[in-house]
TILUM-861687 format. One record per residue: x, y, z of N, C-alpha, C in turn; residue in three letters. Coordinates in steps of 0.1 Angstrom, whole numbers, padded with zeros to 4 digits, always signed. Atoms other than C-alpha are relative to their C-alpha. Example, Ala and Ser with C-alpha at 12.3 -4.5 7.8 and 13.67 -1.06 7.14 Angstrom:
BEGIN
+0009-0012+0000+0123-0045+0078+0009+0012+0000ALA -0009-0011+0000+0137-0011+0071-0008+0011+0008SER 
This chain:
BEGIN
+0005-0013+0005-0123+0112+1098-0005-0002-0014UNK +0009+0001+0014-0146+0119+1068+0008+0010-0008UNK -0010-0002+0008-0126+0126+1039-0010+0016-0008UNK +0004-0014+0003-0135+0168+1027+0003+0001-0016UNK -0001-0005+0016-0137+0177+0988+0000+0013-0004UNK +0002-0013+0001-0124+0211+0982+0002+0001-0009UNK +0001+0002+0018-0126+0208+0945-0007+0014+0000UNK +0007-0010+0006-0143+0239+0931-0014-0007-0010UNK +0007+0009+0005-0178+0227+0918+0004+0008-0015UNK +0001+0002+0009-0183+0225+0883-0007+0017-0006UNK +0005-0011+0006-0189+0262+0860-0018-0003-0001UNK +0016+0001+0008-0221+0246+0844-0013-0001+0016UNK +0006+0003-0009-0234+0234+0878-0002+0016+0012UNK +0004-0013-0008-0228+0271+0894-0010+0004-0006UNK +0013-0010+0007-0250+0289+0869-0012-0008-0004UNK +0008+0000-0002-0273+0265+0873-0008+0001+0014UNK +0006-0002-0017-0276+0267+0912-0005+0015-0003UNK +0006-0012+0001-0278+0304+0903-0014+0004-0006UNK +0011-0002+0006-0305+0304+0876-0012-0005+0008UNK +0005-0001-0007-0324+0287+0899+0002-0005+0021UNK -0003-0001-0016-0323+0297+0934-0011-0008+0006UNK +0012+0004-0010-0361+0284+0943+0002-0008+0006UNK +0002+0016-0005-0356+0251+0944+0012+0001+0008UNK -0012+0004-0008-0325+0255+0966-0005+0009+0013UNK +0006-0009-0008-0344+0280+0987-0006-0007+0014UNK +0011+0006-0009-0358+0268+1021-0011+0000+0002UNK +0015+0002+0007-0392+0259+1022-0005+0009+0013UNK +0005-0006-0004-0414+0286+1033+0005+0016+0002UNK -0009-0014+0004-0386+0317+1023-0004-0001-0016UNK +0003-0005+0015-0395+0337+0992+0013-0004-0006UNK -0009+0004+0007-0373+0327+0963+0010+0018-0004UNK -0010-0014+0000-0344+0357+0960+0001+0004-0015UNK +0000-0004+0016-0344+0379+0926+0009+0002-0009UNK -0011+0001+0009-0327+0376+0896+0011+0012+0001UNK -0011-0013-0004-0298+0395+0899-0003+0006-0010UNK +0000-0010+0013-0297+0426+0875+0011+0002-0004UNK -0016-0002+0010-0269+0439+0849+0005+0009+0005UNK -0002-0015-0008-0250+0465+0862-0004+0010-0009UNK +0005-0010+0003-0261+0500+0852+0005+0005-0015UNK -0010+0004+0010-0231+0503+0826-0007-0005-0012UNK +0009+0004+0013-0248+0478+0803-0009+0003-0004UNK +0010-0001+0007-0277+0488+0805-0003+0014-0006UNK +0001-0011+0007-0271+0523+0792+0008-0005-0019UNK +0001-0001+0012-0257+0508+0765-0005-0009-0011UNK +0011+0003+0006-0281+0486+0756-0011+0009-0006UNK +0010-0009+0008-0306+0515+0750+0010+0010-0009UNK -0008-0006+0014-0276+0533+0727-0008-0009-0012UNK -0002+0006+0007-0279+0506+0711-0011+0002-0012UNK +0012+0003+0007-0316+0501+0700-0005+0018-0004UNK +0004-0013+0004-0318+0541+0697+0007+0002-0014UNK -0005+0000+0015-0294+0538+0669-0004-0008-0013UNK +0006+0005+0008-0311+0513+0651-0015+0006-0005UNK +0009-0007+0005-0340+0529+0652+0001+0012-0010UNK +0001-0011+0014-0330+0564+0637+0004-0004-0014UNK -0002+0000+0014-0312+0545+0607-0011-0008-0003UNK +0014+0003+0010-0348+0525+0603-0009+0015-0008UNK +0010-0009+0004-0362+0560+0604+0004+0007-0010UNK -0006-0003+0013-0338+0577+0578+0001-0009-0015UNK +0002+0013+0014-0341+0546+0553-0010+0003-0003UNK +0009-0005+0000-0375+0553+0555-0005+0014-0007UNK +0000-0022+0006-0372+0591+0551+0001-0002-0015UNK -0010+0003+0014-0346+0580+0519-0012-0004-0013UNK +0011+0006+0010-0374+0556+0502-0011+0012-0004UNK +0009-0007+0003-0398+0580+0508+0001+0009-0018UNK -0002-0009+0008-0383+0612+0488+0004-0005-0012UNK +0001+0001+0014-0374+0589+0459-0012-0006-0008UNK +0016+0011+0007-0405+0572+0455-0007+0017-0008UNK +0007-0009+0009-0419+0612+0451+0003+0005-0010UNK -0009-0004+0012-0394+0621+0427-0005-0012-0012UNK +0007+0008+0010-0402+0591+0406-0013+0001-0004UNK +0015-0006+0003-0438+0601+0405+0001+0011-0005UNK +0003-0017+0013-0436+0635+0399+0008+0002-0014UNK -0002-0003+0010-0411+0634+0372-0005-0009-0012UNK +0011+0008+0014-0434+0609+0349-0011+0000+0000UNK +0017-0002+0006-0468+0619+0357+0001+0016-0009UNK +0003-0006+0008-0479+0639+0330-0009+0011+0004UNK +0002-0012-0004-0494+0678+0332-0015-0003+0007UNK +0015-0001-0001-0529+0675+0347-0013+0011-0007UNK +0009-0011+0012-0557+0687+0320-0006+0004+0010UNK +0012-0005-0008-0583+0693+0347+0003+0011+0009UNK -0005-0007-0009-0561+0715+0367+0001+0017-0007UNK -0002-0011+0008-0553+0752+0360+0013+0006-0010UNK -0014-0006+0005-0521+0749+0344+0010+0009+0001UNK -0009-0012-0006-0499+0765+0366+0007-0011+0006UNK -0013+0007-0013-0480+0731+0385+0011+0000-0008UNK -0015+0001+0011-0457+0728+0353+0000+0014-0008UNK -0003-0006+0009-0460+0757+0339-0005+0006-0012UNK +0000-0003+0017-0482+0755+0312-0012+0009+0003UNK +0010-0011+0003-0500+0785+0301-0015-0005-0005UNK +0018+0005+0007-0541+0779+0295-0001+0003-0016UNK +0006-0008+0017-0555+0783+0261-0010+0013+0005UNK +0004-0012+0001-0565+0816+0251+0007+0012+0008UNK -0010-0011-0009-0539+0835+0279+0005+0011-0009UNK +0001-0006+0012-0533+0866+0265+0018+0003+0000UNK -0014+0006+0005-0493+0865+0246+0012+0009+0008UNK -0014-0004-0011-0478+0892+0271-0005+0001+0012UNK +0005+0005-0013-0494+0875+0302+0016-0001+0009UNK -0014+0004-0009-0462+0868+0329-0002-0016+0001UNK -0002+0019+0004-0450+0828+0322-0004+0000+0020UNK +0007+0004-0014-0468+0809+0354+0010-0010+0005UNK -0015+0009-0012-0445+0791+0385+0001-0016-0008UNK -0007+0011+0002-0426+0764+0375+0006-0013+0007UNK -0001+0012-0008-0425+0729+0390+0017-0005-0003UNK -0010+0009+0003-0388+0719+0398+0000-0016+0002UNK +0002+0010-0003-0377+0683+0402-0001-0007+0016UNK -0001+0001-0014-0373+0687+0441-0016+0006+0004UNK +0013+0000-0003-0409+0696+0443-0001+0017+0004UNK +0004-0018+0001-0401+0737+0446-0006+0003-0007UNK +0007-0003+0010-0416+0758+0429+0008+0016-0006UNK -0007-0012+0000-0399+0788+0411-0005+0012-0002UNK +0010-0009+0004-0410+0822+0408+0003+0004-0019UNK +0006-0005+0009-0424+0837+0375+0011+0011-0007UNK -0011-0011+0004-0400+0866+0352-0020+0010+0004UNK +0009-0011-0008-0423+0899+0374-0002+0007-0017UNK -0005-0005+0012-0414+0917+0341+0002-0004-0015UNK -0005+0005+0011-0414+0898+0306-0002+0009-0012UNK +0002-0007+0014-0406+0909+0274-0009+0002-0010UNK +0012+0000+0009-0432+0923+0254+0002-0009-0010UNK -0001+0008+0015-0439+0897+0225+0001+0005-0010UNK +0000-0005+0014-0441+0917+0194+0008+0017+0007UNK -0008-0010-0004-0415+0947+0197+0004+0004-0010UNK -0009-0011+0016-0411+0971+0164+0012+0000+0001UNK -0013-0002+0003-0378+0974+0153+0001+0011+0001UNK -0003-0014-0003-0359+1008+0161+0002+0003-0015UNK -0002-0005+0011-0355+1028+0127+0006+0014+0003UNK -0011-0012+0001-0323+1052+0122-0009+0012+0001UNK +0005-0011+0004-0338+1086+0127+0006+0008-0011UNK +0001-0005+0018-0346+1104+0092+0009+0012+0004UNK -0011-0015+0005-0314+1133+0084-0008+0009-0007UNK +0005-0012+0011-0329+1162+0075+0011+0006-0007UNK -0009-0004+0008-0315+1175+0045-0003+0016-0001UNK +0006-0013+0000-0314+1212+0046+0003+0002-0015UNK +0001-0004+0014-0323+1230+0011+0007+0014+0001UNK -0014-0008+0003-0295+1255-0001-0012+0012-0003UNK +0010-0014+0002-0312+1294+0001+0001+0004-0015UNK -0001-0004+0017-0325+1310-0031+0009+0006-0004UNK -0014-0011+0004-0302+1328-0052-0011+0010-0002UNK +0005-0017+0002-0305+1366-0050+0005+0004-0016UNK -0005-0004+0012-0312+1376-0087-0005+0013-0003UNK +0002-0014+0000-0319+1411-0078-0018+0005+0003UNK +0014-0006-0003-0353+1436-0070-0003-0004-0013UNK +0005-0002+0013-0379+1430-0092-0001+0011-0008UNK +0003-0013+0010-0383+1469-0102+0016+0005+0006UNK -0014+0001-0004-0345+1477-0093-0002+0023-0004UNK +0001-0019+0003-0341+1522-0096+0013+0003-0004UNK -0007-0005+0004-0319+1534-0121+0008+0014+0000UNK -0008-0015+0001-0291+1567-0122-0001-0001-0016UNK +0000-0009+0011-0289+1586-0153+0020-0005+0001UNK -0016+0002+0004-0250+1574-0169+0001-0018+0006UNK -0004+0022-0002-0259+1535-0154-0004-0005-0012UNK +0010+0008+0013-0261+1508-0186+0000-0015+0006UNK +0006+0018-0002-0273+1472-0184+0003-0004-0018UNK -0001+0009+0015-0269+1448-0215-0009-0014+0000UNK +0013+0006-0001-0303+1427-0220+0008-0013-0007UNK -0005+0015+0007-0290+1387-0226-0019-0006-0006UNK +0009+0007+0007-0329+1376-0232-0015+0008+0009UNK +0011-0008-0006-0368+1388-0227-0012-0006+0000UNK +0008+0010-0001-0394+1367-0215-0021+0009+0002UNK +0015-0004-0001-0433+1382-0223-0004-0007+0010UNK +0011+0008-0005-0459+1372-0201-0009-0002+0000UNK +0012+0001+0011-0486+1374-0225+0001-0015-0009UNK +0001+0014+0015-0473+1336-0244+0000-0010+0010UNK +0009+0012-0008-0488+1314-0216+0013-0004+0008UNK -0015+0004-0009-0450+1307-0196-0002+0005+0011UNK -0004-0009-0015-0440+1314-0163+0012+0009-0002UNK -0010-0006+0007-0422+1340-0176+0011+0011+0012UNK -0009-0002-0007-0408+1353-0141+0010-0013+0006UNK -0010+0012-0006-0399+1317-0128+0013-0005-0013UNK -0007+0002+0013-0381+1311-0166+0013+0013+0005UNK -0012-0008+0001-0359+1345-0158+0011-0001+0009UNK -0010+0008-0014-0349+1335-0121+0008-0009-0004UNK -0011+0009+0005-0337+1308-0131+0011-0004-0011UNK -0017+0001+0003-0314+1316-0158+0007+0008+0003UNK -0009-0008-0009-0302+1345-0139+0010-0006+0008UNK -0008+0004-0010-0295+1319-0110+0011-0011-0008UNK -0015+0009+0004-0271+1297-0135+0007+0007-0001UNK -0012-0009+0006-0253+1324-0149+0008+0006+0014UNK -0009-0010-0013-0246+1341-0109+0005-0017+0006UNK -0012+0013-0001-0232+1301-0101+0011-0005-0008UNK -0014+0003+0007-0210+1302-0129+0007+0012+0000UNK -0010-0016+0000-0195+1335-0120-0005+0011-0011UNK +0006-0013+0007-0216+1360-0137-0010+0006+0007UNK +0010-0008-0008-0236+1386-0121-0010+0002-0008UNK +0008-0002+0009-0265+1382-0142-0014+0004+0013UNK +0010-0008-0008-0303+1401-0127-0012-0009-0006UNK +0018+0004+0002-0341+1394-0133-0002+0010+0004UNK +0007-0015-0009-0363+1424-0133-0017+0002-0011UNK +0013+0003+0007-0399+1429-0145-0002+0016-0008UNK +0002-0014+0008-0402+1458-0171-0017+0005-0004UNK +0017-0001+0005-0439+1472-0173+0004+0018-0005UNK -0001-0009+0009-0429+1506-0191+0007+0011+0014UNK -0005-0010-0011-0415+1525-0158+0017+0003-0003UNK -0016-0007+0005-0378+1527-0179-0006+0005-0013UNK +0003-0007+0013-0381+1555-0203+0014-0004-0011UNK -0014+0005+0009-0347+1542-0218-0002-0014-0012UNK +0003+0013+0008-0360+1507-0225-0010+0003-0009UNK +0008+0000+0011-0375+1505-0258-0001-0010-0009UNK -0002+0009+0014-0386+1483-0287+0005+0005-0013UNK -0002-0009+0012-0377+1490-0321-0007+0003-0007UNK +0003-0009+0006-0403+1508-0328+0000+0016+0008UNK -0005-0013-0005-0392+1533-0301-0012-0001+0012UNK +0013+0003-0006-0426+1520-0279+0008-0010+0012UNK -0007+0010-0015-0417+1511-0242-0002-0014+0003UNK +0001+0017+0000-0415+1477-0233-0010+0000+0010UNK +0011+0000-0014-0443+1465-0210-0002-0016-0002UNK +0000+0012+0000-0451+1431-0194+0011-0011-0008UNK -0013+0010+0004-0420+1416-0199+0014+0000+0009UNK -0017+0007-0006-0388+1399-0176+0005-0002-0007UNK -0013-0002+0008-0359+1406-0185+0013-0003+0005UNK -0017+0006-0003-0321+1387-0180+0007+0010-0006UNK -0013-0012+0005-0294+1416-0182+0010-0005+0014UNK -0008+0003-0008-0265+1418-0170+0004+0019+0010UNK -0004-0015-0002-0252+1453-0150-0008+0002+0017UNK -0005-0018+0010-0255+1484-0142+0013+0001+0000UNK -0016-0006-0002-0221+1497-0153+0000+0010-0002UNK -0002-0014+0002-0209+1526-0159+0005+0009-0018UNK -0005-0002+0013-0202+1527-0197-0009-0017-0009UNK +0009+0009+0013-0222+1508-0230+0012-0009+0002UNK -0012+0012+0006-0188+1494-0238+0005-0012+0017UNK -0002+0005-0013-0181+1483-0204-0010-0014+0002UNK +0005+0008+0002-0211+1459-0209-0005-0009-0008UNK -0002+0005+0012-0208+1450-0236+0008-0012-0004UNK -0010+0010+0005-0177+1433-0235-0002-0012+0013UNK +0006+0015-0008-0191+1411-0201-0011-0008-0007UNK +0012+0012+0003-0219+1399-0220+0006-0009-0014UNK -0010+0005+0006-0194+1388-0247+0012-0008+0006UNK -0012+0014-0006-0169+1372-0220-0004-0014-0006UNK +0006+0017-0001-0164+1336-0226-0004-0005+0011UNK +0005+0003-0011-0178+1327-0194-0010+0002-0001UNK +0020-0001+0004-0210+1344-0201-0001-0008-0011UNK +0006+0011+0008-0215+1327-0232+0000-0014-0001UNK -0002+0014-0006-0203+1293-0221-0014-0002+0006UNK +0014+0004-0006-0235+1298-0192-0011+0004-0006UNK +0016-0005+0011-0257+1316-0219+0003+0002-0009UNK -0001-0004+0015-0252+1318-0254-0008+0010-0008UNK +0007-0011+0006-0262+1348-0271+0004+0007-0010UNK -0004-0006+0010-0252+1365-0302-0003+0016+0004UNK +0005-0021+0000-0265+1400-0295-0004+0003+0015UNK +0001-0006-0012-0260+1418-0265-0006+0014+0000UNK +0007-0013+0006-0279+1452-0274+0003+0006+0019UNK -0005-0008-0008-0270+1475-0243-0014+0016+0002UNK +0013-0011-0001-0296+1503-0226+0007+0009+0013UNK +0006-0003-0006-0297+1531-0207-0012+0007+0008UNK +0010-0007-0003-0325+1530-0186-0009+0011+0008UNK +0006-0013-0006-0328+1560-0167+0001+0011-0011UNK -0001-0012+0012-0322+1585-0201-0007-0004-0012UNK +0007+0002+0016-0347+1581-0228+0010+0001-0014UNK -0010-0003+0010-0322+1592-0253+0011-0012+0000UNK -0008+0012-0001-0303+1562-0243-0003-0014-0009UNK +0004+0015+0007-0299+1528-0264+0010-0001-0012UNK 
């Protein structure tokens, strides 16, 4: 008997019987086809090259966006342009125009203030206190109407014949004397008191006259125009006393 070899052939010598089948093939049979991978691999062979691909395409993407960033933040404003990518206002714009969009570094753009502050803005000023002016003093009627038994006592007598303002002169020292507590008058004498006289007995005419009164007695006024209080606001030596509704009076 012929001696049998049940050895197992050789690994290297299988996969090459395998790789090729032709030449082991009988002559005039088509050579049999490479086997295929099972299905398994081959789903994850195309994982595979799909994932390589999107991180070529995001690397990509990456380079890109800094490459524009590095450009845009060192090129300088474009003169030829209308000065609106950065911002910058043209010559001659007028000074409360609305500021123009603004180039961020991500390549936005921002909007504009709709509303800016007027450039030149007056300052507010305190509104002016009005000062109210204190009412005149009442220094009596100019022609005032006498009784028969009233006296007055004349402090001073201002003509209106020696170029003065010989009513505003009377008012006014009337109105000291009735702020320091004396009832002093103003009154314009043109001869309508038959009481009032000069000393030649000749009525007085055109002339204001500071008295004090009416009382009811000479002495009575006599001794106010003598207070110290009156003389303190008016100094006067002679108080001469009238009255002017009785001719016979004085």
């Amino acid at each position: 008997m012929t001696p049998v070899d049940h050895r197992k052939p050789p690994a290297r010598a299988a996969r090459r019987h395998q790789k090729t089948p032709a030449a082991q093939a009988p002559a005039g049979q088509p050579a049999p086809r490479r086997s295929e991978p099972p299905p398994g691999r081959q789903r994850k062979a195309q994982r595979s090259h799909s994932a390589v691909g999107a991180a070529i395409v995001a690397a990509a993407a990456l380079v890109a966006v800094f490459a524009f960033i590095l450009t845009k933040g060192s090129s300088t404003p474009d003169e030829s342009g209308d000065g609106l990518r950065l911002g910058v206002v043209p010559d001659g714009g007028a000074a409360g125009a609305p500021a123009a969009p603004v180039a961020t570094a991500d390549g936005n753009t921002t909007k504009a203030d709709r509303n800016p502050a007027p450039a030149n803005t007056a300052p507010k000023t305190a509104p002016k206190t009005q000062t109210s002016t204190p009412p005149p003093v009442n220094t009596g009627a100019t022609s005032p109407v006498f009784k028969r038994g009233q006296w007055i006592a004349i402090l001073d007598k201002y003509p209106t014949d020696v170029g003065m303002d010989a009513d505003q002169t009377a008012k006014k020292a009337a109105a000291k004397l009735i702020k320091a507590g004396v009832p002093a008058k103003a009154m314009l004498v043109e001869g309508q008191y038959p009481g009032l006289a000069d000393s030649s007995m000749e009525p007085i005419t055109d002339t204001w006259v500071l008295y004090l009164g009416p009382g009811k007695s000479s002495e009575q006024m006599l001794d106010l125009c003598l207070d110290p209080k009156t003389q303190r606001a008016y100094p006067n030596s002679a108080c001469p006393t009238y009255e002017p509704a009785d001719a016979s009076g004085g």
